[in-house]
C-alpha positions as a Markdown table, in Angstrom:
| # | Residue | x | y | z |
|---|---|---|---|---|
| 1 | Unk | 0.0 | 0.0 | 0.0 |
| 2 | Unk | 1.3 | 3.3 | -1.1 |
| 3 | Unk | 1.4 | 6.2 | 1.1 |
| 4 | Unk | -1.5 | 7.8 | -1.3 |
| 5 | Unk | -3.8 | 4.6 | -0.7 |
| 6 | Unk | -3.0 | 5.0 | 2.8 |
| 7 | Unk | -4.2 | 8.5 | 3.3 |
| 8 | Unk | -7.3 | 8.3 | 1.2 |
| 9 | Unk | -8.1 | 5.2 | 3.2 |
| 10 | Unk | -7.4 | 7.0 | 6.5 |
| 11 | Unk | -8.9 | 10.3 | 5.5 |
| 12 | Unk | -12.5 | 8.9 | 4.3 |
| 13 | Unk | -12.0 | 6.4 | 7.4 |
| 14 | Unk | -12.1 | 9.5 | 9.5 |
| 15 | Unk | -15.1 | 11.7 | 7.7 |
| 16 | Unk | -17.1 | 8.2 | 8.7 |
| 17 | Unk | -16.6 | 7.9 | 11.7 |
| 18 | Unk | -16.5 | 12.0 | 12.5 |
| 19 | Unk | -19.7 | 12.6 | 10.4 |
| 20 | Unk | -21.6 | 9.8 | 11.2 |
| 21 | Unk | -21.0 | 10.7 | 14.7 |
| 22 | Unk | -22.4 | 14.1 | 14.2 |
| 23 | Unk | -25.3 | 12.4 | 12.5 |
| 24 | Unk | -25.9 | 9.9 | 15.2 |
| 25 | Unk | -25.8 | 12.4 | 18.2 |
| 26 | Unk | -28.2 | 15.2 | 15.7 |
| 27 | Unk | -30.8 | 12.3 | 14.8 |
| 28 | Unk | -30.9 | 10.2 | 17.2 |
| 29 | Unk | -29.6 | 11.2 | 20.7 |
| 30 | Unk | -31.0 | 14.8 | 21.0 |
| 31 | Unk | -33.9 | 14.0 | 19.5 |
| 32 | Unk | -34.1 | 11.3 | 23.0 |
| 33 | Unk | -33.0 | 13.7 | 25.5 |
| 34 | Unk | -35.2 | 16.2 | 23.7 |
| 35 | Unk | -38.3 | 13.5 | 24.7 |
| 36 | Unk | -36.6 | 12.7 | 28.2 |
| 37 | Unk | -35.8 | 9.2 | 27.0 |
| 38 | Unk | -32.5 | 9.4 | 28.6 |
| 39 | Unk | -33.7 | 11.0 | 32.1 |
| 40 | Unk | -35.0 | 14.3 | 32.8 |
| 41 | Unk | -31.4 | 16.3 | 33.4 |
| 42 | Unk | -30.8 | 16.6 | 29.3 |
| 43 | Unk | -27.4 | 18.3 | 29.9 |
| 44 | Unk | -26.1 | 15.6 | 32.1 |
| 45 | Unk | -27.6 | 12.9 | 29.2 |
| 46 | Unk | -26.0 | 14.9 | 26.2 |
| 47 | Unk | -22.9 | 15.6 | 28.4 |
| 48 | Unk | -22.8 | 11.7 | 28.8 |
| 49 | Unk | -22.8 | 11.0 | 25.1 |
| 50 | Unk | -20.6 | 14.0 | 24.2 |
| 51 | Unk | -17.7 | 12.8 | 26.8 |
| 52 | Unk | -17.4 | 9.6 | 24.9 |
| 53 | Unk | -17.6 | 10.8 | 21.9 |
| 54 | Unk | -15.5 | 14.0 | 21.8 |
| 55 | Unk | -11.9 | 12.2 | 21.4 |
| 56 | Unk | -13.1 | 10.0 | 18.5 |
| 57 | Unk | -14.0 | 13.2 | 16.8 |
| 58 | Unk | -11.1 | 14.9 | 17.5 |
| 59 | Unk | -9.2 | 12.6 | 16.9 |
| 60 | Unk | -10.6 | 11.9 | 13.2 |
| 61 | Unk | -11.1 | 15.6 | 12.0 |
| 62 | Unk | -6.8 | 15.8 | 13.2 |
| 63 | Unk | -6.6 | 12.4 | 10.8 |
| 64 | Unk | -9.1 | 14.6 | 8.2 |
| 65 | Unk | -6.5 | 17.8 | 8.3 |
| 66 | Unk | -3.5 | 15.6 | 8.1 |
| 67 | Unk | -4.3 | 13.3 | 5.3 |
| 68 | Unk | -6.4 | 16.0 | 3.5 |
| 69 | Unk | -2.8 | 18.1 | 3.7 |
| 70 | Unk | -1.0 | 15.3 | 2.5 |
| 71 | Unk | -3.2 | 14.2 | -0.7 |
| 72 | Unk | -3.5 | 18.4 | -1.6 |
| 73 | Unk | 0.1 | 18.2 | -1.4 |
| 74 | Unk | 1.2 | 15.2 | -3.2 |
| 75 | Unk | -0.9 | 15.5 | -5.9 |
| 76 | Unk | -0.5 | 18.9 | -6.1 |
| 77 | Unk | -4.1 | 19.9 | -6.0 |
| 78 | Unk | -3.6 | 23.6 | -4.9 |
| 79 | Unk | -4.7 | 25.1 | -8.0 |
| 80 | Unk | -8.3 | 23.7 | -7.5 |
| 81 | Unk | -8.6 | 25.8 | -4.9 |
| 82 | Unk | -8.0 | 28.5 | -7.8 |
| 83 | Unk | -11.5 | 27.3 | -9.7 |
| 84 | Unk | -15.0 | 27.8 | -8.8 |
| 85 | Unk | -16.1 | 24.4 | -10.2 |
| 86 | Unk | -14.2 | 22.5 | -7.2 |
| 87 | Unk | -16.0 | 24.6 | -4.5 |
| 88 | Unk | -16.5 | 21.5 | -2.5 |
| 89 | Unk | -12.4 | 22.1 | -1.7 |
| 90 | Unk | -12.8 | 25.1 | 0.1 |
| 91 | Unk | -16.2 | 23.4 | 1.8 |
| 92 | Unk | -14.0 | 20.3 | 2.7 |
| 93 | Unk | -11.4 | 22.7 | 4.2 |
| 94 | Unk | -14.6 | 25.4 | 5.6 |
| 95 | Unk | -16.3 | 22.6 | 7.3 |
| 96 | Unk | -12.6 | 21.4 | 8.7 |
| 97 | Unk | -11.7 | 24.5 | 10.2 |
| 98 | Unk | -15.1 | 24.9 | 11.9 |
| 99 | Unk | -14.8 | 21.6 | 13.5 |
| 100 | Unk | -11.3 | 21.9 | 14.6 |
| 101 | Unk | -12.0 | 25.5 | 16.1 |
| 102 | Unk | -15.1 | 23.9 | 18.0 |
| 103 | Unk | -13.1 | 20.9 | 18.9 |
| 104 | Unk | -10.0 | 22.3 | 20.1 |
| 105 | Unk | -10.6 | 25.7 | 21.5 |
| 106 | Unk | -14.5 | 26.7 | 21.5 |
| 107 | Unk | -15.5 | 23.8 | 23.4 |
| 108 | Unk | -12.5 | 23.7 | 26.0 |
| 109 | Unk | -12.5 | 27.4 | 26.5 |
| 110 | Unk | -15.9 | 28.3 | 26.2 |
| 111 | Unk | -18.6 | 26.0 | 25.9 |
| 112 | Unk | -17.1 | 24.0 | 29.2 |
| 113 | Unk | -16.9 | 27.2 | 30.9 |
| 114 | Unk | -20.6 | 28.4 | 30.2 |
| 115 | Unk | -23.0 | 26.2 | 28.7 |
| 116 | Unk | -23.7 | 24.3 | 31.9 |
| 117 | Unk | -24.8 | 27.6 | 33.3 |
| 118 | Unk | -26.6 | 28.6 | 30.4 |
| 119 | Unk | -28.2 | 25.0 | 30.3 |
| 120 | Unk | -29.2 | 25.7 | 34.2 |
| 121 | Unk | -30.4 | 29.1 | 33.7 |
| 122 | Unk | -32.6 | 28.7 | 30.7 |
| 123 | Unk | -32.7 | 25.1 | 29.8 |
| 124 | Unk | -35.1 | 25.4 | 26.9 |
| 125 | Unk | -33.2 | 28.1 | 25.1 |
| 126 | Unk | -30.1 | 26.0 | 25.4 |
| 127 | Unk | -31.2 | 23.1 | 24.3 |
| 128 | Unk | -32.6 | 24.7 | 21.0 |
| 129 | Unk | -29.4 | 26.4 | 20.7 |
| 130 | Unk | -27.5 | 23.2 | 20.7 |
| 131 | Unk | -30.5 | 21.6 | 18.7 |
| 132 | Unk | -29.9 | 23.8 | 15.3 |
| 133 | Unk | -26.0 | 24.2 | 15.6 |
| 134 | Unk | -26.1 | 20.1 | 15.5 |
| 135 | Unk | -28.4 | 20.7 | 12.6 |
| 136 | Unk | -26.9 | 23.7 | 10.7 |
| 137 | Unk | -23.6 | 21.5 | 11.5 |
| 138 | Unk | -24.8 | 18.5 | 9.9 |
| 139 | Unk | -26.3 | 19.9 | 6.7 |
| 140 | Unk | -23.2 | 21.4 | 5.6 |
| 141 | Unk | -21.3 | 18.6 | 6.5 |
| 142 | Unk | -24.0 | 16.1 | 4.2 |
| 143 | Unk | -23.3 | 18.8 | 1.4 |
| 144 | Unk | -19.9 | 19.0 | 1.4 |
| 145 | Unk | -19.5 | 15.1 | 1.4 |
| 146 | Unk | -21.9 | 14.8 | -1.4 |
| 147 | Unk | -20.0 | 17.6 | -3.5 |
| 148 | Unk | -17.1 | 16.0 | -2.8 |
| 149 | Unk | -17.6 | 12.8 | -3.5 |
| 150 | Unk | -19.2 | 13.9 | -7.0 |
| 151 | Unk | -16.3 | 16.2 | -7.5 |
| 152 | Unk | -13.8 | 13.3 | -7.0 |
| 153 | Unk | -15.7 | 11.1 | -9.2 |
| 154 | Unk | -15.4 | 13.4 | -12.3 |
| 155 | Unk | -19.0 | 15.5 | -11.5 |
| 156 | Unk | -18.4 | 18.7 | -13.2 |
| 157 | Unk | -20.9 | 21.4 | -11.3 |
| 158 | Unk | -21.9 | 23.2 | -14.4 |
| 159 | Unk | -21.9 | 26.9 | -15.1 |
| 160 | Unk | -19.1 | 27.1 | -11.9 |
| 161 | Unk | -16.0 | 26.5 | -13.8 |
């Protein structure tokens, strides 16, 4: 296995398993601790879920930036980021960055800090809150895959390049 094989591999290894997380815990899970299935303190439920889910995803969207480097690199794909018609670049890289941000310094330095006394204070508000930022989250996530996949598969988004 070449080291190209090995980083697609890896790299769509970790948009499964940080996506699909992000689409389990937005269509399943809240949507439970919205109806109380998961007991009647919703921030200690999510909290739960998020604590054993948090290093997977960090540790997949670091495997995403690393491996997504590598390929741009190596096979010099740069100048894409130069044409309108591969726009799902920049959303593979947009989505990234938003992630890691979240990931690595919003959540550690501010949701942490706050949200549980947000959640306390107004617990409806929070939830709904953390209800659409899971959604908004997820559906440029499903677009960006689905442009990307299409765009690596020859798809030519006409009238863009």
């Amino acid at each position: 296995m070449d080291d190209l094989m090995l980083a697609r591999a890896l790299h769509v290894l970790g948009v499964v398993v940080w996506i699909g997380g992000l689409s389990m815990v937005t269509s399943v899970a809240l949507p439970a601790i919205r109806r109380g299935a998961l007991g009647s303190d919703w921030p200690k439920a999510f909290a739960a879920i998020e604590r054993r889910f948090v290093w997977q995803a960090r540790i997949s969207v670091l495997t995403v930036g690393a491996t997504g480097y590598h390929l741009c690199d190596r096979l010099d794909l740069w100048p894409r980021f130069q044409q309108p018609a591969f726009w799902w670049m920049h959303a593979m890289v947009g989505v990234w960055t938003v992630f890691f941000l979240f990931l690595f310094v919003g959540e550690p330095l501010v949701l942490d800090r706050y949200f549980p006394g947000w959640a306390e204070k107004d617990p409806a508000r929070a939830f709904r809150w953390m209800w659409r930022a899971h959604v908004v989250l997820l559906a440029a996530s499903v677009v960006t895959v689905l442009g990307a996949v299409a765009g690596a598969h020859g798809a030519v988004f006409s009238g863009l390049g």
